[in-house]
C-alpha positions in Angstrom: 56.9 43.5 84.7 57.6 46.0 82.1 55.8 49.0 84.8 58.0 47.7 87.4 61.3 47.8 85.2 60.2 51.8 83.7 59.3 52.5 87.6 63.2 51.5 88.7 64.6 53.4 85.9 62.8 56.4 86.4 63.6 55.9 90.6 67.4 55.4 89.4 67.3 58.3 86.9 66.2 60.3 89.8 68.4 59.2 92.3 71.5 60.2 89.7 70.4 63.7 89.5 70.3 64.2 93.2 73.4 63.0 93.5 74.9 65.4 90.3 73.2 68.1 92.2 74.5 67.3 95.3 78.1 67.3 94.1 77.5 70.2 92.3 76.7 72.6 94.9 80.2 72.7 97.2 81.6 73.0 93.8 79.6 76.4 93.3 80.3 77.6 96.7 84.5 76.9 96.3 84.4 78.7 93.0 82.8 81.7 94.7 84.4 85.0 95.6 84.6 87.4 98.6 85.5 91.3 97.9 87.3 93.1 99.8 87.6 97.3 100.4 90.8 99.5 100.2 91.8 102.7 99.7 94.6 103.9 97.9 96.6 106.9 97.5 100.0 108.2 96.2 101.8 111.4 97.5 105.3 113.1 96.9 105.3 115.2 100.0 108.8 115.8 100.5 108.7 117.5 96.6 106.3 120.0 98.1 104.0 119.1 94.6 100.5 117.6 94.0 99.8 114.0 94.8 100.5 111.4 92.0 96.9 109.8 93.0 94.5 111.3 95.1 92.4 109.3 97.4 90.6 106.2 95.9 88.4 103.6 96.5 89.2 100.0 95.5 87.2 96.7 96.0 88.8 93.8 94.2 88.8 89.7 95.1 90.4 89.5 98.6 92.7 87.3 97.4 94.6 90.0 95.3 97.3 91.6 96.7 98.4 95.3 97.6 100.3 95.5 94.5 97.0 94.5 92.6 94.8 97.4 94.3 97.8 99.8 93.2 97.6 98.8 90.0 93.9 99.4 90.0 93.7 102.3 92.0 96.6 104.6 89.5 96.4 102.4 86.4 98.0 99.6 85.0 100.0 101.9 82.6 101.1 104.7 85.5 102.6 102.1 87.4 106.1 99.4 87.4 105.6 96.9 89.3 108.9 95.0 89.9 109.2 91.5 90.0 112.5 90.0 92.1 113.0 87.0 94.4 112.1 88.7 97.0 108.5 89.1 95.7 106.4 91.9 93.7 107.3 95.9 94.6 106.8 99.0 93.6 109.9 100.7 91.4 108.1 103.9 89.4 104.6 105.9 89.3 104.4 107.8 86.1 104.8 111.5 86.7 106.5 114.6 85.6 108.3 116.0 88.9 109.7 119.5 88.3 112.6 120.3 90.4 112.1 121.4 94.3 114.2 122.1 97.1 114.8 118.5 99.2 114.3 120.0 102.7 116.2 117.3 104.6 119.3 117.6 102.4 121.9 118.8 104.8 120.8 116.1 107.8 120.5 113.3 105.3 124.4 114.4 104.0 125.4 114.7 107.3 124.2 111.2 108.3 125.5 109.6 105.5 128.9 111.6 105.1 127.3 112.5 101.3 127.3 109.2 100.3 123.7 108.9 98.8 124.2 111.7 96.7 127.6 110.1 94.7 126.8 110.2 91.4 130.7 108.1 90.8 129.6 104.3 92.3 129.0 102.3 89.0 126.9 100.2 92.0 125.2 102.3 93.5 123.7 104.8 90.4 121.3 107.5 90.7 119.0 107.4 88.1 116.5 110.4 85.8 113.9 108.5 84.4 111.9 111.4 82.4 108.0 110.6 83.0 108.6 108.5 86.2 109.1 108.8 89.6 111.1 106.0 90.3 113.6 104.5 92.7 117.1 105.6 93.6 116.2 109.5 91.4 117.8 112.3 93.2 120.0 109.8 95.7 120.8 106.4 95.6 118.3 105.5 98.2 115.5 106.7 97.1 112.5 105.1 96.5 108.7 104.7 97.3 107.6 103.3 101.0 104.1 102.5 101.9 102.0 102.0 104.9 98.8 100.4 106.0 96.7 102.2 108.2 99.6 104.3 109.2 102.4 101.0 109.9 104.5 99.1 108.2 103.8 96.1 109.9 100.4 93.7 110.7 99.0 92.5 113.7 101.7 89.6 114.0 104.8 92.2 113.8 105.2 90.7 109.9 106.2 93.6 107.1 103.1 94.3 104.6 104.4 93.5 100.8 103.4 94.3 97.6 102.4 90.6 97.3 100.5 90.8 100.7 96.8 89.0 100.2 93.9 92.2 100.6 92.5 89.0 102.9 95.3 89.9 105.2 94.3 93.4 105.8 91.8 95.4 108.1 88.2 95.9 106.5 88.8 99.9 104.4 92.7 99.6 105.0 94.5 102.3 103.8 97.2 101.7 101.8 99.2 105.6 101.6 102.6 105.3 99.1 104.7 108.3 100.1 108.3 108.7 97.9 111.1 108.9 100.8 114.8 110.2 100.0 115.4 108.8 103.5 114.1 105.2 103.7 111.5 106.7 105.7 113.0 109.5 107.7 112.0 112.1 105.9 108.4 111.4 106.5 108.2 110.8 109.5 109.3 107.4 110.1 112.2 105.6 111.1 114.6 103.8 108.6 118.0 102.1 108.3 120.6 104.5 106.8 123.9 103.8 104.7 126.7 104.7 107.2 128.7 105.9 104.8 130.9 103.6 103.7 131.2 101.3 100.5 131.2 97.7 101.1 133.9 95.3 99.2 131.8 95.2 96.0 130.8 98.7 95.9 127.7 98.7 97.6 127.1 100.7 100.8 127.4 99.6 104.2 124.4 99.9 106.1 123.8 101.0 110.0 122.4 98.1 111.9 120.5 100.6 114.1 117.5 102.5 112.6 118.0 106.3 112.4 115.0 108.3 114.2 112.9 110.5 111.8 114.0 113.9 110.6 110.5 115.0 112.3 107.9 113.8 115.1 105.4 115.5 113.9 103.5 112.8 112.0 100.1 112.5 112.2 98.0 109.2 111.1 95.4 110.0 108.1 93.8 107.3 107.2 90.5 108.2 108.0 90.8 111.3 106.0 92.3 109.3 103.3 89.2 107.8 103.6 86.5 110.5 103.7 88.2 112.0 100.9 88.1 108.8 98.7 84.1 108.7 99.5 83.9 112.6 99.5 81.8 113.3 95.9 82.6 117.0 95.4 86.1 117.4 95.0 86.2 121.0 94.3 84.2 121.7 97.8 86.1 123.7 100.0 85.8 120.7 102.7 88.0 118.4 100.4 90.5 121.2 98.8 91.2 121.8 103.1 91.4 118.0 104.0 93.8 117.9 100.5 95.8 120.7 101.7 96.3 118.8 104.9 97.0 115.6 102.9 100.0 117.6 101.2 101.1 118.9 104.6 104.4 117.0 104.9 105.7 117.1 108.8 101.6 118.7 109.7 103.7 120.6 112.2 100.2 122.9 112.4 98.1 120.4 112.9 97.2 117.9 116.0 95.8 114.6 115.3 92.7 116.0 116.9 92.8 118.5 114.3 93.5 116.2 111.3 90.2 113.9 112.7 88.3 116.9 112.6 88.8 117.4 109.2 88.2 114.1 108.4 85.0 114.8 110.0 83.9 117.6 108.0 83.8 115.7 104.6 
């Protein structure tokens, strides 16, 4: 009797660990992890001045967010992210911008009968952060735009976030931040301008029609975002050329063909 009563413990003892075990294991696979690639870049073309970040590769968890591959991508202390209710954005990359000549001055003036550049509406100020490049420097509109793969918008017509999941986006998406005086205009894009006029609480009125782009002449370059990212030298004279493209704001010299080509060579 006592063999038999050892024999069921030992058959019991076994059974529980099967069972621990068997629990165990979805337990291991919902904890785990999938990565996800991005590249990342940050560019001031309409300054005519180097990029804040040049082409870099991130892979992070997919379920961190485009504002989280920023970070990582420039550095957690080159970079303000902005918390509101409307969800996480980007207000300031750290930089020391030297003064240029704003190309699109006269059409953006024009547009907005001068408004934007009103340094006398307490609601509407125009800020000089020295060290940053931030929002609402140089005109009250200012501020810094970003695409993925060359849109604004996913498969689904939906705007990409700051707070958008890296699950959400293509495999190697390239996320490009470019600083805009324009809302978009002025590289290329099309935005909603002020029309000129200040609303009962000082703000400006908007146009409820988006404004085409100062230029047509934009060219996708995510691929040689890319390539460059992945490109090892970076003082070959492949990459300074595909960097000298990169800078090129309206790439009024240069096809899409031409910009692929480039790409290419890397």
């Amino acid at each position: 009797m006592e063999i038999k009563r050892n024999g069921k413990k030992v058959v019991a003892l076994l059974c529980s660990l099967i069972m621990i075990f068997a629990f165990a294991v979805p337990n291991f696979a919902a904890n785990s992890s999938t990565t996800k690639t991005v590249y990342v870049d940050v560019e001031k073309n309409i300054t005519g001045q180097n990029v804040i970040q040049e082409p870099v590769k991130v892979v992070l968890d997919e379920n961190k967010t485009i504002a989280d591959a920023t970070k990582e991508a420039v550095g957690a202390n080159r970079v303000r992210i902005r918390s509101t209710q409307y969800g996480n954005y980007i207000e300031a990359f750290k930089d020391d911008t030297s003064n240029f000549e704003y190309p699109f001055k006269a059409i953006l003036s024009e547009l907005t009968d001068g408004i934007v550049f009103r340094t006398d509406i307490p609601n509407q100020p125009i800020v000089n952060e020295e060290g940053w490049l931030a929002e609402k420097e140089y005109n009250g509109i200012s501020g810094w735009m970003f695409t993925v793969d060359n849109t604004m918008v996913d498969a689904n017509n939906v705007y990409y976030t700051g707070d958008t999941k890296l699950s959400d986006l293509p495999d190697n998406a390239v996320t490009r931040w470019e600083y805009s005086m324009a809302v978009g205009c002025d590289i290329g894009l099309e935005g909603y301008l002020p029309n000129g006029t200040l609303n009962e609480w000082g703000y400006y009125n908007w146009n409820t029609e988006p404004t085409p782009p100062f230029f047509n002449t934009r060219v996708d370059k995510s691929e040689l975002i890319r390539k460059m990212a992945d490109h090892e030298n970076k003082n070959s004279a492949e990459y300074l050329e595909a960097m000298k493209v990169l800078r090129d704001l309206t790439t009024e010299e240069y096809t899409q063909a031409d910009v692929d080509e480039i790409a290419d060579s890397l």
